[in-house]
C-alpha positions in Angstrom: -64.1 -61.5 -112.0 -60.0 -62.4 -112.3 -58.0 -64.2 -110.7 -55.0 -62.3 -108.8 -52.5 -61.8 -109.9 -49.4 -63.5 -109.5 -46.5 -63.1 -112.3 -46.3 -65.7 -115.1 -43.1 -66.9 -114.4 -43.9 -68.0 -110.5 -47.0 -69.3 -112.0 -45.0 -71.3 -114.2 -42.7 -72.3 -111.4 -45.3 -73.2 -109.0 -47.0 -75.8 -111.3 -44.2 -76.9 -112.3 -43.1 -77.8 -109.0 -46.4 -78.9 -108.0 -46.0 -81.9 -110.8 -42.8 -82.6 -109.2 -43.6 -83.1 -105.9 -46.0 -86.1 -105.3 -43.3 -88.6 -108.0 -40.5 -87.7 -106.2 -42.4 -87.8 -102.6 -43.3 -91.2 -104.3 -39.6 -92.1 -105.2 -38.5 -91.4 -101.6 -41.3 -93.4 -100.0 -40.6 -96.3 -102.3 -37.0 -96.0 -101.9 -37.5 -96.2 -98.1 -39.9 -99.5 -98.4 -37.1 -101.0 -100.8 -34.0 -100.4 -97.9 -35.9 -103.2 -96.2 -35.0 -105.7 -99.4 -31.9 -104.2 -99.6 -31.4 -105.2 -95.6 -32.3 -109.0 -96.3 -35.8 -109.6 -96.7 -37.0 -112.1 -98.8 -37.9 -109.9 -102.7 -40.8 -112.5 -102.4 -42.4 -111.1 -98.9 -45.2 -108.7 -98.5 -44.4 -105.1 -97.0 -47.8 -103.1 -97.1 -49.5 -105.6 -99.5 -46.9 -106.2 -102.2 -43.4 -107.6 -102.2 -40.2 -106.8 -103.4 -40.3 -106.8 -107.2 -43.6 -104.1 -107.0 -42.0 -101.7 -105.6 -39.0 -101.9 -107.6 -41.2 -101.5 -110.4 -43.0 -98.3 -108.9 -39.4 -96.8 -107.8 -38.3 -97.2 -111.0 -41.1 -95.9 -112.7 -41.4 -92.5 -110.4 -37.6 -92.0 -110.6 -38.5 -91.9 -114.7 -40.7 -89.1 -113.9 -39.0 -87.5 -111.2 -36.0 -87.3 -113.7 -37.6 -85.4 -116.1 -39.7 -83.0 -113.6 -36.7 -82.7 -111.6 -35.3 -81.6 -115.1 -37.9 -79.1 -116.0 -37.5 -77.4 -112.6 -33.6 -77.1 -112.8 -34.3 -75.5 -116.4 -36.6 -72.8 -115.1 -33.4 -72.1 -113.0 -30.6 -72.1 -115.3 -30.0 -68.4 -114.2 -29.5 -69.5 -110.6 -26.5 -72.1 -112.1 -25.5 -69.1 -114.0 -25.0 -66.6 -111.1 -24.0 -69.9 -109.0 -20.8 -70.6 -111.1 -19.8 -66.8 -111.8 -19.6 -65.9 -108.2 -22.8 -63.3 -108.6 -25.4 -65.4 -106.7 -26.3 -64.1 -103.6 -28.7 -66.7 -102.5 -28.3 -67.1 -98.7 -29.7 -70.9 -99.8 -27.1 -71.0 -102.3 -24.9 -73.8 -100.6 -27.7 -76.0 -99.5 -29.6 -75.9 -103.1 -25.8 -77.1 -105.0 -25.8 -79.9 -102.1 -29.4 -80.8 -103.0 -28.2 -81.1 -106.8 -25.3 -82.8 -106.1 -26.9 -85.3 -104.2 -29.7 -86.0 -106.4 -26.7 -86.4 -109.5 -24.8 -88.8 -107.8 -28.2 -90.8 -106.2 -29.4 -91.1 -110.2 -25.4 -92.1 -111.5 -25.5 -94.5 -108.6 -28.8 -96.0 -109.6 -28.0 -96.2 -113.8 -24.3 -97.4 -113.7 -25.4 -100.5 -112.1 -27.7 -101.3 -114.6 -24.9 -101.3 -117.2 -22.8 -103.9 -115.5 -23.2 -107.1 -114.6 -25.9 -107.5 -111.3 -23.9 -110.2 -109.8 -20.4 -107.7 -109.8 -18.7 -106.2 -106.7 -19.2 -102.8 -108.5 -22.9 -103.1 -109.2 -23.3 -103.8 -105.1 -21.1 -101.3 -104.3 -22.8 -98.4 -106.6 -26.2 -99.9 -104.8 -24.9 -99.5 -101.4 -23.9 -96.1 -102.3 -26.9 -95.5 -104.3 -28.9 -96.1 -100.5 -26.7 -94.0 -98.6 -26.5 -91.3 -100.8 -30.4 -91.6 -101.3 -31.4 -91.2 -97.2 -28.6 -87.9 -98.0 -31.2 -86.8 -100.5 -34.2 -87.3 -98.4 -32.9 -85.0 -95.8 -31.8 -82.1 -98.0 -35.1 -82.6 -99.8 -36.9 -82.2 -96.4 -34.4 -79.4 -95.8 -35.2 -77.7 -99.3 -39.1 -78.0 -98.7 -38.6 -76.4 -95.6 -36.6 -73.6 -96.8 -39.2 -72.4 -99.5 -42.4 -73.5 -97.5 -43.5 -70.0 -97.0 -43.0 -69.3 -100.9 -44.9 -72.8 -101.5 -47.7 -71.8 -99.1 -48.1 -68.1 -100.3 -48.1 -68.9 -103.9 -51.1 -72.0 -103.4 -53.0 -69.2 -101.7 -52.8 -66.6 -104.5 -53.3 -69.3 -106.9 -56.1 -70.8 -105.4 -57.7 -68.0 -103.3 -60.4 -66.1 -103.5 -61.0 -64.0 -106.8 -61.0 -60.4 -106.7 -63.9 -58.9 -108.2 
């Protein structure tokens, strides 16, 4: 028996964003609990059986990891930037993707700068307010990206996890 075969590279692709997806799926969810600290509730009240300061912790924690994954993934595509920026990439996805990476730049600058001033500053609130709206931005191009390569997602768990041929 063998498994079918799928080229290494999409292989490598494919888990690699498989490891990807469930930290920064995590980031977005806890990002979206943390909106409602951010709109006034108490850091000290409960949502969904923990407060405030909890899922801080985990947002900052699958942000870590979603950095680095994200990372690895835009590494594997460093051709794509290449073609992007010499005017040879024909990508029909092309201005959508550069949005995405835009959007998740400015969503991490707007989260670290803060933590290199002082908390109680007009700047650190501001880069925070911007860091939310800039974040629900990246939630919808995420959703948009997922979209755009679900058939690729879909096929590729199939050949990877189908049946083997004999």
């Amino acid at each position: 028996m063998k498994i079918l075969n799928i080229p290494s590279k999409s292989r490598r692709n494919y888990y690699v964003d498989l490891a990807a997806l469930l930290p920064f799926i995590m980031l977005l969810f806890t990002g979206i609990v943390l909106l409602m600290y951010h709109s006034g509730k108490p850091i000290g009240e409960n949502t969904l059986g923990h407060d405030g300061s909890f899922w801080l912790n985990i947002h900052i924690v699958c942000a870590v990891i979603s950095l680095v994954m994200i990372g690895v993934h835009l590494s594997l595509h460093l051709s794509w930037f290449k073609k992007l920026f010499t005017g040879q990439l024909k990508n029909k996805y092309k201005i959508r993707n550069l949005v995405l990476v835009v959007l998740f730049l400015l969503t991490t600058i707007t989260a670290v700068v803060p933590m290199f001033i002082s908390e109680e500053s007009n700047a650190a609130a501001v880069m925070l307010g911007l860091h939310n709206k800039i974040g629900l931005l990246l939630i919808i191009f995420f959703v948009i990206h997922l979209l755009t390569y679900f058939r690729w997602l879909v096929g590729t768990t199939k050949k990877v996890f189908g049946k083997y041929s004999m």
